[in-house]
N, C-alpha and C positions, 0 to 999 in steps of 0.2 A: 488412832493415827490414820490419817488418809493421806493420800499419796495423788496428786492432778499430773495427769502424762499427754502431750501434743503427741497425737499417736503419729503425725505425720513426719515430726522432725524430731531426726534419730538424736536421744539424749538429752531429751528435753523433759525434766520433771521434778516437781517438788513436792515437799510433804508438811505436815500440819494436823492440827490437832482436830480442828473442824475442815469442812471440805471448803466453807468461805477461807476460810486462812491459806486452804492448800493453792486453791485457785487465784488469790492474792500474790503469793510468792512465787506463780506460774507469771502474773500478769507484772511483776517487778521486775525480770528476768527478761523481759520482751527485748526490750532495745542493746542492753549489752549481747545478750545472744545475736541479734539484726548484726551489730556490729561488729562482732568478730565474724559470723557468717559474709559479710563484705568484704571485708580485709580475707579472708582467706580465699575468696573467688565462688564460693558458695551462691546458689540461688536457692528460691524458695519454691520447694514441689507444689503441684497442683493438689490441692485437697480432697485426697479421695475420698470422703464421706459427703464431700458436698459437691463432689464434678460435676452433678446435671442441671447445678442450680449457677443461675445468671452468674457474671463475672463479680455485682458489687457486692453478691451475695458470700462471696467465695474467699471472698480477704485474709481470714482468721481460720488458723487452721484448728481442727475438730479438738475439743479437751474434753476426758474423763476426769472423774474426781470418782477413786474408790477405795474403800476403808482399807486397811492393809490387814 
C-alpha cells in the first residue's frame, strides 16, 4: 500500500496499491477539492518546497508517494 499526501494542503491524500495508482487518485481528487476549497473561501498556500522557484514553476503543490 502507498499512501500520495500534498504535503501543502491540509487533508489531502490518497492511497494505492502502487505509488502510480496512489498518485492517480491524488490527481482525480484535484478539481473537486479546487471546488469545494472555492465555495468555502479557501485559497491556495504558497508551496513551500518550491517558494524559490519562478511563479510558473510553483503551480502544483509538492506530492509524496510513500509505502505505508
Amino acid at each position: 500500500m502507498y499512501i500520495a499526501d500534498v504535503r501543502d494542503l491540509r487533508y489531502w491524500s490518497a492511497h494505492g496499491e502502487m505509488p502510480e495508482e496512489a498518485l492517480r487518485e491524488i490527481l482525480i481528487a484535484w478539481e473537486p477539492w479546487l471546488k469545494v476549497a472555492h465555495e468555502d473561501g479557501l485559497s491556495l498556500p504558497d508551496p513551500s518546497a518550491f517558494g524559490a522557484l519562478p511563479a510558473p514553476a510553483r503551480k502544483a503543490a509538492p506530492i509524496t508517494v510513500d509505502a505505508a
